[in-house]
C-alpha positions, -999 to +999 in steps of 0.1 A: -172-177-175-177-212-178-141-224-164-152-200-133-190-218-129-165-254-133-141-239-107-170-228-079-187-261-084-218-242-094-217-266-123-200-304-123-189-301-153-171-272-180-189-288-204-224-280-184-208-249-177-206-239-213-236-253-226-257-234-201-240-199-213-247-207-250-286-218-238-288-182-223-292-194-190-261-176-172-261-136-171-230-115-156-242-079-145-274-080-162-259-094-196-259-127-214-226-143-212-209-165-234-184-194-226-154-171-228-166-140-211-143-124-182-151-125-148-140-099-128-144-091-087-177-080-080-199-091-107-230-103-103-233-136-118-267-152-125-269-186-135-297-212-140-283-246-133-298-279-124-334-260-126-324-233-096-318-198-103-284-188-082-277-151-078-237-148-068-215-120-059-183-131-076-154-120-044-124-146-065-116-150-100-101-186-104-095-208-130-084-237-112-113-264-102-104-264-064-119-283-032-153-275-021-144-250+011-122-230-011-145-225-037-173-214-011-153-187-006-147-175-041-184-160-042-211-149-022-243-166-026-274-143-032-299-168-042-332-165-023-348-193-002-371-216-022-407-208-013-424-231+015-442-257-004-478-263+009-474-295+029-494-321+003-508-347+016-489-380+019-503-410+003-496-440+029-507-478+038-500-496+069-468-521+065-488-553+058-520-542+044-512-558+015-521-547-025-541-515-028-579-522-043-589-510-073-607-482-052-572-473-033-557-473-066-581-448-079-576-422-048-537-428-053-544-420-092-565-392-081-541-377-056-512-379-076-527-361-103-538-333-080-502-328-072-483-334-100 
């Protein structure tokens, strides 16, 4: 499992790969997988890496690290779309204004701690 996650470029490294299947964060069919768990064609492969969730079809078994339009091929990608982030207001000065006042500062305080 995690040479194939290396060898897709879902991950950048095995290392990643592996540490992310003992941290429970990768499921094949349902299943938690460990480092040295089989792929096969047509398992669905679960995986949270880099903080996104990706749902893939598995249609290639390799165990080979190989170039990035190869790999695409070696899965189908079943992750949803990211939900539309309610635009949040932008906090900006005019080019020149100079240093924010202590009562800018506090709205920029404020505001950041509304969307954060």
């Amino acid at each position: 499992m995690d040479r194939w996650l290396w060898a897709v470029r879902l991950t950048k490294t095995r290392a990643e790969a592996a540490q992310a299947c003992r941290g429970g964060h990768v499921r094949v069919n349902d299943r938690a997988a460990k480092p040295a768990t089989p792929v096969r064609v047509g398992d669905v492969v679960k995986a949270r890496v880099h903080g996104i969730t990706r749902i893939v079809d598995v249609s290639h078994v390799i165990e080979k690290r190989v170039g990035a339009p190869v790999a695409v091929r070696c899965f189908v990608d079943n992750t949803p779309a990211p939900p539309p982030d309610a635009a949040a207001p932008v906090a900006r000065r005019e080019r020149g204004a100079g240093r924010p006042t202590k009562r800018d500062r506090r709205r920029l305080d404020r505001l950041r701690a509304d969307n954060g």
